[in-house]
C-alpha positions as CSV (number, residue, x, y, z in Angstrom):
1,X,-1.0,1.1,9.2
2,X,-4.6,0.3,10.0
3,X,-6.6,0.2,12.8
4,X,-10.2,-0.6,13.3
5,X,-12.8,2.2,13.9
6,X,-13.3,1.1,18.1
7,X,-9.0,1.9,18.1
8,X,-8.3,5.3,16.3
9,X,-10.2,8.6,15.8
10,X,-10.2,10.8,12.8
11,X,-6.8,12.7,12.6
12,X,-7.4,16.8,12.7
13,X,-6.7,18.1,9.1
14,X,-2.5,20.0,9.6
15,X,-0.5,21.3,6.8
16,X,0.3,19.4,3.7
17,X,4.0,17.3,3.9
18,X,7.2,18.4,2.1
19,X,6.8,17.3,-1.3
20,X,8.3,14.1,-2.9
21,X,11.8,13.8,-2.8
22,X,13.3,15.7,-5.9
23,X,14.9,13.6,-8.7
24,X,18.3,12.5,-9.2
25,X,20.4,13.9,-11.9
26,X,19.9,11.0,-14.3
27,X,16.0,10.9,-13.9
28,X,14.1,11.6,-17.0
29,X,13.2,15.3,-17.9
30,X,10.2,16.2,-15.9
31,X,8.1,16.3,-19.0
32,X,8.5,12.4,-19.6
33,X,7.9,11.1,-16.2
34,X,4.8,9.1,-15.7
35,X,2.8,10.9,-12.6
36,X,2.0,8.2,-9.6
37,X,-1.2,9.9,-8.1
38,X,-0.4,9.0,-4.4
39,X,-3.5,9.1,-2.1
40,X,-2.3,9.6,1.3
41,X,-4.9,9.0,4.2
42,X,-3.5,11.2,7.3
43,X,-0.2,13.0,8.7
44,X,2.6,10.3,9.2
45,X,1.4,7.6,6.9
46,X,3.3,8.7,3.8
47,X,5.4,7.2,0.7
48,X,8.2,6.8,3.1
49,X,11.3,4.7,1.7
50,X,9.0,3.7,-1.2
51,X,8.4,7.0,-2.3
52,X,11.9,8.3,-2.1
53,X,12.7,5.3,-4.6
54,X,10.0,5.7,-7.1
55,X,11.2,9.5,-7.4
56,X,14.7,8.6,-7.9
57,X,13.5,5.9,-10.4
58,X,12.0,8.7,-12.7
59,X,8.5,8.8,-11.2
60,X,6.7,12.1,-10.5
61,X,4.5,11.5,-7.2
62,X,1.4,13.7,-7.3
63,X,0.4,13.8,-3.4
64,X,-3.2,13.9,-2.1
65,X,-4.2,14.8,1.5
66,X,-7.7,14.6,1.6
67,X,-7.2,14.4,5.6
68,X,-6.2,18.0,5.5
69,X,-8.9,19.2,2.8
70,X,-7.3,18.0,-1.0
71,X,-9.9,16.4,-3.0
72,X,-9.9,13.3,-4.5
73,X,-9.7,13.6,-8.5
74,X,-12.8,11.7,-9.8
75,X,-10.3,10.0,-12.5
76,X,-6.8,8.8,-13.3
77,X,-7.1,11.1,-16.0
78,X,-3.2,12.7,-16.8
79,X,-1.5,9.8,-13.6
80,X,0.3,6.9,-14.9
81,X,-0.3,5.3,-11.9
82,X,-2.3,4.9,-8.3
83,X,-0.2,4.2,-5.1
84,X,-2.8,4.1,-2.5
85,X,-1.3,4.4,1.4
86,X,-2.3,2.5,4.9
87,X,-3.8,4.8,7.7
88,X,-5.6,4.2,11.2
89,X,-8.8,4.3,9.6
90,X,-10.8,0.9,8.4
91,X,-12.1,0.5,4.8
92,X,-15.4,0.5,5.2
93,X,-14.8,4.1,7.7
94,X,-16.8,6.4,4.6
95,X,-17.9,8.6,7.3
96,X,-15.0,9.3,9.2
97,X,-13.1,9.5,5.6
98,X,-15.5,10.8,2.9
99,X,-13.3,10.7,0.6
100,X,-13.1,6.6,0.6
101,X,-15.7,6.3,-2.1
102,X,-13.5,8.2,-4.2
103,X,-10.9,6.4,-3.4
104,X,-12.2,2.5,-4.3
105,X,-14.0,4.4,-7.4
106,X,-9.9,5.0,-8.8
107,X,-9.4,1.9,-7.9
108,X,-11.5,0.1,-9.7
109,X,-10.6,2.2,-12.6
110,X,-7.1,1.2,-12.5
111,X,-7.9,-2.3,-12.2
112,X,-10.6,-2.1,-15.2
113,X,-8.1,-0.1,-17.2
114,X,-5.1,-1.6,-16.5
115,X,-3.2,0.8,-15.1
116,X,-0.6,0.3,-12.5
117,X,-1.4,0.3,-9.0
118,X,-0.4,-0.5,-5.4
119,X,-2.3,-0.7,-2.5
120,X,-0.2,-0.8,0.9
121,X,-2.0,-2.0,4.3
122,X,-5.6,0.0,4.0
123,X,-4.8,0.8,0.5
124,X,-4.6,-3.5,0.1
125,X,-7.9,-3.8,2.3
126,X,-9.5,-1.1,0.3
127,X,-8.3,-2.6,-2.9
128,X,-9.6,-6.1,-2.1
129,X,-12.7,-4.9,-1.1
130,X,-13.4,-2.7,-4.1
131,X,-13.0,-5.6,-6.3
132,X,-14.8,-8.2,-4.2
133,X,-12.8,-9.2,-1.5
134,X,-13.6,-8.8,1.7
135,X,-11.6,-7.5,5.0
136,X,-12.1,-8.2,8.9
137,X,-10.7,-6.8,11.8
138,X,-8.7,-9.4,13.0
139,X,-9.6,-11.2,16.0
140,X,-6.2,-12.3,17.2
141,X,-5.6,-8.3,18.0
142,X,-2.9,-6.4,15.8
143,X,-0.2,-7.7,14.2
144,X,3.0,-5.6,14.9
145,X,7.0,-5.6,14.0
146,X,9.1,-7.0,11.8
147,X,7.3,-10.6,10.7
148,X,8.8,-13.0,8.5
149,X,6.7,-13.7,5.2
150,X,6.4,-16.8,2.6
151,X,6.8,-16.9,-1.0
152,X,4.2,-18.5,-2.9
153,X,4.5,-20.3,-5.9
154,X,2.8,-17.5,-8.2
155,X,5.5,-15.1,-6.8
156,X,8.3,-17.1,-9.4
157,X,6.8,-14.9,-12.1
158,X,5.8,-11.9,-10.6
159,X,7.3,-8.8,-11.5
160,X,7.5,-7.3,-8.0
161,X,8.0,-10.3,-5.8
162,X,10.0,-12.8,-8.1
163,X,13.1,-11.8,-6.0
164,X,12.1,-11.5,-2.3
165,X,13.5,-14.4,-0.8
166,X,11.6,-17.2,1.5
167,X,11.3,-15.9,5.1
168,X,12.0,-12.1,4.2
169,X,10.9,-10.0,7.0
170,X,8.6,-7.2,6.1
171,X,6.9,-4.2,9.1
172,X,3.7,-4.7,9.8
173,X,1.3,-2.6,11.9
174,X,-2.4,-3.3,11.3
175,X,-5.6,-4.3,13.0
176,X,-7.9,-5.5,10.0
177,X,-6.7,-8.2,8.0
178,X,-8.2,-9.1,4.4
179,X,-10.3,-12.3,4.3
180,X,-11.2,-13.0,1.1
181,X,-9.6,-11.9,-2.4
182,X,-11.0,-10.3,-5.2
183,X,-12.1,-13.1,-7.7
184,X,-9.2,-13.6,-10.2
185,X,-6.6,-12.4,-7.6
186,X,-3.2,-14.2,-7.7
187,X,-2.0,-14.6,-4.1
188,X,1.8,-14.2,-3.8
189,X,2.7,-13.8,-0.3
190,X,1.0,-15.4,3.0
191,X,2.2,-15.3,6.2
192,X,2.2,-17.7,9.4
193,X,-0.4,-15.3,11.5
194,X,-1.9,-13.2,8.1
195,X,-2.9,-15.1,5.1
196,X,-3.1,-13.2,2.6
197,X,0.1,-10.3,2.6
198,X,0.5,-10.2,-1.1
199,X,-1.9,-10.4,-4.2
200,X,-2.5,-9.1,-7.6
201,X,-5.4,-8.7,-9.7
202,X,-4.9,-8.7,-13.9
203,X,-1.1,-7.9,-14.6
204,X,-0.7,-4.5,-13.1
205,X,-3.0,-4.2,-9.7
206,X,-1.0,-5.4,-6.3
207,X,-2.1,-5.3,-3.0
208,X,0.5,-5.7,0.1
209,X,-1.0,-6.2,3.6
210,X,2.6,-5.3,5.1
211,X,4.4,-2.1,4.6
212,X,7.3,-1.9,2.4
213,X,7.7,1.7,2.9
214,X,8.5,1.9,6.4
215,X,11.6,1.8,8.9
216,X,12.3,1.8,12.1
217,X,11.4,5.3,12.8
218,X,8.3,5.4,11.3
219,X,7.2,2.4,13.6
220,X,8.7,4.4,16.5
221,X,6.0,7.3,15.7
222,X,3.0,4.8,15.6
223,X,4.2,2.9,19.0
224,X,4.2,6.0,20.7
225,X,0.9,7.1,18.8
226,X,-0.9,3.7,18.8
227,X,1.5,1.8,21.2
228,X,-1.1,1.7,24.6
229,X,-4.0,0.6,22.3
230,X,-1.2,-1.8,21.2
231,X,-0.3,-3.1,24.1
232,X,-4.4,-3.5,25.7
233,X,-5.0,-5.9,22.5
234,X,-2.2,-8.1,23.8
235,X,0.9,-6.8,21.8
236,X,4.0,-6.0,22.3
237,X,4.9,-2.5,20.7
238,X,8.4,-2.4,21.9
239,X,9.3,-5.3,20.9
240,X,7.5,-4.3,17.5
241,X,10.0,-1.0,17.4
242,X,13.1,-3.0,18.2
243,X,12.6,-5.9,15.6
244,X,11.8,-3.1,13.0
245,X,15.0,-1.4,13.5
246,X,17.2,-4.8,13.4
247,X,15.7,-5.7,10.1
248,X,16.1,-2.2,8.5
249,X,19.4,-3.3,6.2
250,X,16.7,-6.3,4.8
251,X,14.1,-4.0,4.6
252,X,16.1,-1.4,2.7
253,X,17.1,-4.1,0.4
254,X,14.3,-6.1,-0.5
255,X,11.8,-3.7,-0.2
256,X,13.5,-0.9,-1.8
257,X,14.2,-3.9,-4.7
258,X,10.6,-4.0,-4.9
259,X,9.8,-0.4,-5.1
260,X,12.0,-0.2,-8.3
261,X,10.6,-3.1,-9.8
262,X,7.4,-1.4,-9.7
263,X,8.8,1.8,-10.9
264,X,9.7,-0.3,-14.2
265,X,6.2,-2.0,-14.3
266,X,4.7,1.9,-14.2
267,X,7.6,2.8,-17.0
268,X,6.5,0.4,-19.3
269,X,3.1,1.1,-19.1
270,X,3.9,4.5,-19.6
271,X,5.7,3.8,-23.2
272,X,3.8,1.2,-24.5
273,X,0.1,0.4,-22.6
274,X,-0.7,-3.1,-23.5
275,X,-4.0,-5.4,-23.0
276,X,-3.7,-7.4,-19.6
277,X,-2.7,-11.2,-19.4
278,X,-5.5,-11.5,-16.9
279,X,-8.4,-9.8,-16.8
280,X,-10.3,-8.4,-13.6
281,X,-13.6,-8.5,-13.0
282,X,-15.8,-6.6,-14.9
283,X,-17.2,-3.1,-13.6
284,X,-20.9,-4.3,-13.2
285,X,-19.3,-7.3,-11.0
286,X,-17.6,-4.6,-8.6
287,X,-18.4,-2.9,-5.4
288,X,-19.8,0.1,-4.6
């Protein structure tokens, strides 16, 4: 979920979420699970679906709300893995959210270091951008619901996406829309209004405009939230609730397909770390 700066405000700091969902009885000991160090940017923009899979998968999720006062670690240092999450804030927003710089610095570490990471919605803008993309708000006004998206040819031999099928729908709920990706970046998924919905840098670093973690009543809390600023750019948020909630069986599927897949990539990193296939740019070639 993003929105530009002119659309949203920074969200007052409230108590930290539940934790992650607990494991399932056939999870690894706590003691061998790789830890995903999840940043989350504001209430109501959490793991979601995603997160509820990646814990049954065997992952540990270390939440971080710097929102409501958590600070950012300054390295990946003891995670696995980085799952950065969307919020209403833009990429560039460093002061409304301090704690961005902090946040593009992990990236870039995971990236450099090849450790596994996901970027959803901001986390994809902030991603791109930390690696030399670029992002824009989008001038068409926000793009909403449940949109159909299109397979690639890179996507035959991508780890996460080598199963989502042609015309898959996926929710979508932002206002800024990357323009350009990083240099090396493998794009995997366009769509007919959003180019660029799916990339990834080196073997292990993806970036995912959409949001697989989502269902129908999460969009449901940012329509009533976000729905009249919605509706004044010329979209429909209703209709973006309802379409949601018809495609929730898909989304469970395919999506929750995706999440596991990505639970296997952090797995295998986790027992044996190897060089990456593709390299990304180097750190002095980087954003600050």
């Amino acid at each position: 979920m993003t929105t530009s700066a002119h659309h949203s405000t920074a969200p007052a700091p409230v108590p930290a979420p539940a934790p992650a969902p607990a494991m399932t009885e056939t999870a690894a000991a706590p003691e061998e699970r790789p830890r995903v160090l999840v940043i989350q940017h504001e209430d109501g923009v959490g793991p979601g679906m995603l997160g509820a899979e990646l814990a049954a998968a065997g992952l540990e999720l270390r939440l971080v709300h710097p929102w409501a006062g958590d600070e950012v670690p300054g390295t990946l240092a003891g995670h696995g893995a980085l799952l950065v999450l969307g919020g209403s804030i833009g990429h560039g927003d460093d002061g409304v959210a301090p704690w961005l710089p902090a946040v593009r610095a992990l990236i870039r570490e995971a990236a450099a270091d090849g450790v596994p990471l996901l970027g959803i919605c901001l986390g994809a803008q902030l991603t791109a951008c930390a690696l030399g993309g670029a992002t824009a708000a989008r001038a068409r006004g926000p793009e909403v619901g449940a949109v159909p998206l299109r397979r690639l040819p890179a996507a035959d031999d991508d780890p996460l996406f080598a199963a989502v099928p042609d015309g898959v729908p996926a929710a979508q709920w932002h206002w800024d829309e990357i323009t350009e990706l990083p240099p090396g970046a493998v794009p995997l998924i366009s769509g007919d209004d959003c180019p660029h919905q799916a990339f990834r840098v080196g073997e292990r670093a993806w970036g995912v405009q959409f949001h697989p973690e989502v269902l129908g009543e999460d969009v449901a809390r940012w329509a009533v939230l976000n729905g009249a600023a919605v509706a004044r750019a010329g979209g429909d948020p209703d209709a973006a609730v309802a379409s949601v909630g018809a495609a929730e069986p898909v989304l469970r599927e395919v999506w929750g397909r995706a999440a596991r897949a990505w639970a296997r990539v952090v797995h295998t990193h986790h027992t044996r770390p190897g060089p990456l296939g593709t390299a990304p740019p180097p750190r002095s070639t980087l954003l600050s």
